[in-house]
N, C-alpha and C positions, 0 to 999 in steps of 0.2 A: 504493500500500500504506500503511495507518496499523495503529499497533500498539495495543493494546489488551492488557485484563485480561478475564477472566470467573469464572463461579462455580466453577471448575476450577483456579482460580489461588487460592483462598481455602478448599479444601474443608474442612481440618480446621476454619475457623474457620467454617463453615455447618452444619458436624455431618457424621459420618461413624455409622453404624450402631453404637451402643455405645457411644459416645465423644459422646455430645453435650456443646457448650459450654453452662454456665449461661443465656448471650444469643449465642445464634445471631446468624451475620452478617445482614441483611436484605437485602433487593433495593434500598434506599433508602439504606442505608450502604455494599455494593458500588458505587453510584453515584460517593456520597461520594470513595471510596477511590482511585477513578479522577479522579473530577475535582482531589483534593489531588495524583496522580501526573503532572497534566497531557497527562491521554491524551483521546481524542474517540472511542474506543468503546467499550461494552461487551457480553458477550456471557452470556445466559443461559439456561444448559442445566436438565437434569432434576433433579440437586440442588437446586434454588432456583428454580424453575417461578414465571413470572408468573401462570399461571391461579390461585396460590394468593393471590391479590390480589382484595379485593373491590372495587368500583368505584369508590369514593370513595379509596383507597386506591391504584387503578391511575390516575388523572386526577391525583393530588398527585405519582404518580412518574412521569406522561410533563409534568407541568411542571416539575421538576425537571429532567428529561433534555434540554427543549427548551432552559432556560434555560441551563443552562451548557454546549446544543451536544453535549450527547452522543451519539451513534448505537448506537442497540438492534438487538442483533442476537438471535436465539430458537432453540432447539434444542430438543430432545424425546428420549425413546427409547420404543421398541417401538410395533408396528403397529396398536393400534388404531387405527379411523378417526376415532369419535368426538375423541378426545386430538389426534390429527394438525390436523385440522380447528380444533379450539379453537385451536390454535399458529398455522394458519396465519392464523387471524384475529388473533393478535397482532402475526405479523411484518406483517402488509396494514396495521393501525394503527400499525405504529413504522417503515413503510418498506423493513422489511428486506427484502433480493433473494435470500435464501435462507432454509430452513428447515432448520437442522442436525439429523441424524436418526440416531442408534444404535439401528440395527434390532432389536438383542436385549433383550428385558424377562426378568422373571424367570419362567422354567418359560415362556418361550417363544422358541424359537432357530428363527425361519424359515428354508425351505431357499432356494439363489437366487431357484428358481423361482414360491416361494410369496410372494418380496418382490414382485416384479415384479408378479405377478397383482394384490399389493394395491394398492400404490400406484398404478400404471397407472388403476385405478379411479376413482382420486384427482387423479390430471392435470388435468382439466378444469375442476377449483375451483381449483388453482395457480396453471394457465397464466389464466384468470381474471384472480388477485389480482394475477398480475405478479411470484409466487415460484417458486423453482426449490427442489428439493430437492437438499441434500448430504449424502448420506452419508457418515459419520465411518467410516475403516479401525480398528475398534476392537478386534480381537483376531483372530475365528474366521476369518476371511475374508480368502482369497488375495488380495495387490491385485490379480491379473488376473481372479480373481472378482469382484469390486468393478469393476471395468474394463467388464465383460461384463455386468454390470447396469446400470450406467449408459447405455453403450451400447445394450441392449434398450430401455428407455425413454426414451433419447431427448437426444442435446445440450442439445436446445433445451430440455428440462425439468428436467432432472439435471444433478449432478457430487457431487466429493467434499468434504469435510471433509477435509483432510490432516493427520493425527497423522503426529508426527515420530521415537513410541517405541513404540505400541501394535504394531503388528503382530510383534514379539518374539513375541507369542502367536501369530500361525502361523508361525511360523520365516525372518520376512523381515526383513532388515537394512534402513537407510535408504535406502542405493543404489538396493537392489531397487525399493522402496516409491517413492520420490522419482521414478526414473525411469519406475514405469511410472503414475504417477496423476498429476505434474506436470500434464498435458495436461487433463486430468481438474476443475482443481484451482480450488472457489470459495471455498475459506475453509482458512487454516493454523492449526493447535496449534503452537507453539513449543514442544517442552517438551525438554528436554537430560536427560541421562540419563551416570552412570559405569556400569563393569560389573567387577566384582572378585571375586576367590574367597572364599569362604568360608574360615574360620581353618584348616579338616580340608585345606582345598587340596583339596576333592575337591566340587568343585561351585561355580556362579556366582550373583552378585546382580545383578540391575538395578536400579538404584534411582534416584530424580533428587535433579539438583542447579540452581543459581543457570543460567538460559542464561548462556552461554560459560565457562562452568568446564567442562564435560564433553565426552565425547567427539562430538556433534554437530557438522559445522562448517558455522556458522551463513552465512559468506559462501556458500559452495557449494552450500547451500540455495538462499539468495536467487537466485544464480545460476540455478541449474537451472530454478526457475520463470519468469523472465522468458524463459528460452532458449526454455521451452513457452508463452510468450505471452501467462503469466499474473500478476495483479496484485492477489491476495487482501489481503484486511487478517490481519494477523497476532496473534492471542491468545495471551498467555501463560497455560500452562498450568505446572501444579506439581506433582511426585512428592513430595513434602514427608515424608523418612521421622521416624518417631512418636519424640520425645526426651524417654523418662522419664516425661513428662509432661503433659498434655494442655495446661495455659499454657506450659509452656516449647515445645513442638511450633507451637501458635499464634504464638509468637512468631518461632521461628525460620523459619515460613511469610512473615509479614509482612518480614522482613530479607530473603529470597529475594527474592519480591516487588519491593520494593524498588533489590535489586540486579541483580535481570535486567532491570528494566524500566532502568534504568541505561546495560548495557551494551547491549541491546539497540540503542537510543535513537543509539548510535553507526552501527549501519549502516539504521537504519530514523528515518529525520526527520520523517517525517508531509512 
């Protein structure tokens, strides 16, 4: 396992819809930010999409990445094939053994059955390149939903993305979640999370914080996947809630950052 940053760990300072920063984070300064943290991966999702690289552009940031040793990891969301395809052609030039995939795009929320159909389609340019798809538990979907699509398509081509707060959105704790996609399991979000009443007392928050400040426990994590035999690299991800301000929120992203990659670093050594 080695622990790593991605474009998930940096969102506000990449732009969030509404809130864009004057200079957006780049794909070349996320590099940056990981090689000053002294990490060796990084991982980029649909926020901050390499295809938006033109060539000359994408050759000065995979000698960047080779030179200081970094491993690119690639994600995407929603089912086009074209989009899927373009991705997988960049994890096949950066190595990567999976293709991180959040099936739902906007105004398109596939049912199980209609993932399956797609992708299944798409297997054989995968199995090919020598990548596996993971699916991220990212809200709508039961982990044994998730479970049961992986399994229709196939060990040997699948598994998941393992978020460690998303599934809140179907009503599944970490327990739940951990224990039934651990087995499952080719790449983790670290992301920790508190949960507090509102001031009325009459309703809850989720929201995240630094890993190991919140209720996550981060050893029992680790645990549980090696028990299932698994030994993903680990991303931190950020719930970064919004202060005031859009530089003072930036900033306090970067201090998070910072301080989970920190603690983290304690039970994860590379």
């Amino acid at each position: 396992m080695r622990l790593g940053i991605g474009s998930y760990t940096y969102t506000w300072a990449i732009g969030v819809p509404g809130r864009m920063p004057a200079c957006p984070l780049t794909a070349r300064e996320l590099l940056e930010r990981a090689a000053a943290l002294g990490l060796r991966v990084v991982q980029f999702c649909d926020n901050l999409p390499l295809t938006r690289l033109g060539p000359a552009d994408l050759d000065e940031f995979e000698r960047y990445a080779r030179e200081h040793r970094l491993a690119i990891e690639i994600g995407t969301r929603g089912m086009d094939p074209g989009n899927l395809l373009a991705h997988l052609a960049l994890a096949r030039r950066f190595g990567a053994p999976f293709l991180r995939l959040v099936v739902d795009s906007t105004g398109h929320e596939p049912t199980p059955e209609e993932v399956v159909e797609s992708l299944h389609a798409l297997l054989p340019q995968f199995r090919d390149a020598g990548v596996k798809l993971a699916l991220e538990n990212h809200d709508r979907f039961a982990s044994r939903t998730l479970a049961r699509i992986v399994d229709e398509l196939g060990a040997d081509e699948a598994g998941v993305c393992l978020d460690t707060v998303n599934s809140f959105g179907a009503l599944e704790g970490p327990e739940l979640v951990v224990g039934t996609l651990a087995p499952y399991t080719l790449n983790l979000h670290v992301k920790d999370f508190i949960i507090r009443r509102v001031s009325s007392q009459m309703g809850f928050i989720v929201e995240g914080c630094p890993a190991g400040r919140g209720r996550l426990n981060l050893p029992w994590l680790l645990e549980e996947l090696r028990a299932a035999g698994r030994d993903p690299n680990a991303i931190l991800e950020l719930w970064t809630p919004f202060a005031h301000s859009l530089e003072l929120t930036m900033a306090r992203e970067e201090a998070w950052a910072r301080e989970s990659i920190s603690r983290l670093r304690q039970l994860i050594p590379d």
